[in-house]
C-alpha positions as a Markdown table, in Angstrom:
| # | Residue | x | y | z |
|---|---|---|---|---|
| 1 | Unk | 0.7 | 26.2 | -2.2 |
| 2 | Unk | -0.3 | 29.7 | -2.6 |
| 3 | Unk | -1.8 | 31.7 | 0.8 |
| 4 | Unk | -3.9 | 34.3 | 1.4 |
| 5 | Unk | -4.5 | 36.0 | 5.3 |
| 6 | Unk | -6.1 | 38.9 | 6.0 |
| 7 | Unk | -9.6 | 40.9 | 5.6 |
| 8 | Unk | -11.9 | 40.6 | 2.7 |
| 9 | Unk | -16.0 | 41.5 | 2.2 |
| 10 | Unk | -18.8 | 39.1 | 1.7 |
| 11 | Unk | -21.1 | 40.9 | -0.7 |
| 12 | Unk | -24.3 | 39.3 | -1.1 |
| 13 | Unk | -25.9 | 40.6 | -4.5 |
| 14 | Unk | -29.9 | 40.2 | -5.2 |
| 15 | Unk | -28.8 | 41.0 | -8.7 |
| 16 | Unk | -26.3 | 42.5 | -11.0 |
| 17 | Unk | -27.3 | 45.8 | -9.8 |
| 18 | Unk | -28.4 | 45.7 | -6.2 |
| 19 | Unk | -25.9 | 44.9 | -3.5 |
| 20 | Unk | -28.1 | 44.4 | -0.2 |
| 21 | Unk | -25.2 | 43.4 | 2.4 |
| 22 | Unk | -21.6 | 44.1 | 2.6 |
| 23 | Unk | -19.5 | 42.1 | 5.4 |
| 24 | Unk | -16.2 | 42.4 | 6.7 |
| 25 | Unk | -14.4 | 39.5 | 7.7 |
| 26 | Unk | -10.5 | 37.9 | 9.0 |
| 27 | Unk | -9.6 | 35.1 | 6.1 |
| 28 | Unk | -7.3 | 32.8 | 5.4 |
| 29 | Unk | -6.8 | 31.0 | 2.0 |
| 30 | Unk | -5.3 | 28.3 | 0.6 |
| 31 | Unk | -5.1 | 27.3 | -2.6 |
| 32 | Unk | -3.1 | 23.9 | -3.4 |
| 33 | Unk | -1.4 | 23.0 | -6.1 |
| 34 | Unk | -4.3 | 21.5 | -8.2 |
| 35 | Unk | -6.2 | 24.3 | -8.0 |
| 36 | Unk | -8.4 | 23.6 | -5.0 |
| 37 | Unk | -9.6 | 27.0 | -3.6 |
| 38 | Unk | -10.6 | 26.4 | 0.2 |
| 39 | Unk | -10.8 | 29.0 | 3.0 |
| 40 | Unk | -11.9 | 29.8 | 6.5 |
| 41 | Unk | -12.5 | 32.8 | 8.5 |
| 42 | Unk | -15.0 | 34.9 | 11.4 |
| 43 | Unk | -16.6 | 38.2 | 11.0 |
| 44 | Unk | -14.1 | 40.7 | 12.0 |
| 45 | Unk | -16.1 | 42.3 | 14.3 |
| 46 | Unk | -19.3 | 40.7 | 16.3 |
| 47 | Unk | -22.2 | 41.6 | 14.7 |
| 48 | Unk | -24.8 | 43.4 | 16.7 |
| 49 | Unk | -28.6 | 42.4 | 16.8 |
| 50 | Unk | -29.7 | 44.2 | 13.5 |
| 51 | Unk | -26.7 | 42.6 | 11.3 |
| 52 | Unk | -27.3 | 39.6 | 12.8 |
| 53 | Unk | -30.7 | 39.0 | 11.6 |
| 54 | Unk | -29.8 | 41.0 | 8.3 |
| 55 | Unk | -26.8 | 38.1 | 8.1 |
| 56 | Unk | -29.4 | 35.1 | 9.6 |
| 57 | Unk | -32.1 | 36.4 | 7.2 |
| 58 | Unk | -29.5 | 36.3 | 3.8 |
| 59 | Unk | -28.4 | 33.2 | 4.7 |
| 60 | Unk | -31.4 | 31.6 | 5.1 |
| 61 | Unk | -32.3 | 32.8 | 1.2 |
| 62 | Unk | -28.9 | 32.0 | 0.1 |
| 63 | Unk | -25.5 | 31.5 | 1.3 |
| 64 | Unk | -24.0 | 32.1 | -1.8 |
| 65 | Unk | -21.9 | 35.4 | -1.8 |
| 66 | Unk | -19.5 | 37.3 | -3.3 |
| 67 | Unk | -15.8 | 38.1 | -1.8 |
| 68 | Unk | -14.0 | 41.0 | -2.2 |
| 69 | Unk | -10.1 | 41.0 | -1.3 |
| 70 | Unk | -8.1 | 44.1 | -0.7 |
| 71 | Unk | -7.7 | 46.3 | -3.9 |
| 72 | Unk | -10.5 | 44.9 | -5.7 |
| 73 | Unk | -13.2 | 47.4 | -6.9 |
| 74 | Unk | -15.9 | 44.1 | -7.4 |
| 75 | Unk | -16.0 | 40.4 | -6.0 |
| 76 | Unk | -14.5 | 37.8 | -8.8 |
| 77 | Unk | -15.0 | 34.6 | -6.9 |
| 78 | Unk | -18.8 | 33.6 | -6.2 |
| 79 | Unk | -18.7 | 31.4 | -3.0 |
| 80 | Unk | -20.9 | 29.5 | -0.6 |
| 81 | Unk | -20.7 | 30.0 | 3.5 |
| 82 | Unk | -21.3 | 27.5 | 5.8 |
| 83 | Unk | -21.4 | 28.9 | 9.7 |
| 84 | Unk | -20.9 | 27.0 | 12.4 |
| 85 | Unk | -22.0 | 27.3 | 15.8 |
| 86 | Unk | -18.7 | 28.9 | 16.7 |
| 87 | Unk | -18.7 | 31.3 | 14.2 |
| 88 | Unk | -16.6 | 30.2 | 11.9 |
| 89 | Unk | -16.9 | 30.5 | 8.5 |
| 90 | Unk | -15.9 | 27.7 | 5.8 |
| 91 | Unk | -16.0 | 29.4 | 2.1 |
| 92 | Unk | -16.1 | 27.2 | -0.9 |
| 93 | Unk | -15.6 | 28.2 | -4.3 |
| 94 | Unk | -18.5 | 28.4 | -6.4 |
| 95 | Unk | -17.9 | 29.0 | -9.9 |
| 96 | Unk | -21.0 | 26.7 | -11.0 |
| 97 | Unk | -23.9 | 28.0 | -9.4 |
| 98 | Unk | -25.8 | 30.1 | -11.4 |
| 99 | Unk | -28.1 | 32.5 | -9.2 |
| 100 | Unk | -30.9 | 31.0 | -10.3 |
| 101 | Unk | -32.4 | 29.2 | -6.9 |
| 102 | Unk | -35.6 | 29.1 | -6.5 |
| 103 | Unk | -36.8 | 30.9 | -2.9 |
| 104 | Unk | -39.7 | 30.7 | -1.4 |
| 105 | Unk | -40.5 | 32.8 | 1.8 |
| 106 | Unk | -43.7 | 34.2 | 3.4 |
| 107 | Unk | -43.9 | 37.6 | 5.2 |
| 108 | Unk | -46.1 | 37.5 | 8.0 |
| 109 | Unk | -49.6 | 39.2 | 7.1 |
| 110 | Unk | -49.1 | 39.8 | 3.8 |
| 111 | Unk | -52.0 | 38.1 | 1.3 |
| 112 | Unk | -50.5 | 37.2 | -2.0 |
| 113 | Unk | -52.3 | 39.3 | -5.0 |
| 114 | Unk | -55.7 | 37.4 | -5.9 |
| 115 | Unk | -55.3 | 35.6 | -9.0 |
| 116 | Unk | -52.0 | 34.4 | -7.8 |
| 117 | Unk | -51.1 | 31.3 | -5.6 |
């Protein structure tokens, strides 16, 4: 079984381009002998009330990031986060997903364009 501990970045991309959120956090990874890519880990430090909501906010779109691991330029490895109430993260790889979620959100007080619903 091969191990990983230490920091890595969540990124969380709105495209191939545009980066909105970069995260620091303490991991540990496993990855067995089959393959099976699971890890754990907490912010490494609290965030305060702005990166909170930033963090809330993105993963209420989607919790789908990018990590980034020590001497990496780019994140390779697209995974979801689950947090729980303690704050600990649970990352699962995932290679599948393809970006293409559909969202929906409304922004207080803002009125759609007319002609479109």
């Amino acid at each position: 079984m091969d191990r990983f501990a230490g920091q890595a970045r969540l990124e969380w991309w709105a495209n191939h381009a545009t980066c909105l959120e970069k995260y620091d956090i303490d991991i540990t990874v496993t990855v067995d002998a089959v393959g099976t890519w699971r890890a754990t880990g907490r912010h490494a430090k609290a965030l305060d009330t702005t990166q909170r909501e930033g963090w809330d906010f993105l993963m209420g779109m989607d919790p789908h990031f990018s990590i980034v691991f020590p001497g990496e330029a780019n994140g390779g490895i697209l995974v979801r986060v689950f947090e729980s109430e303690d704050g600990t993260l649970t990352l699962t790889e995932a290679p599948d997903w393809d970006g293409l979620g559909s969202i929906t959100f409304d922004l207080p007080g803002v009125q759609p364009p007319k002609g479109r619903n």
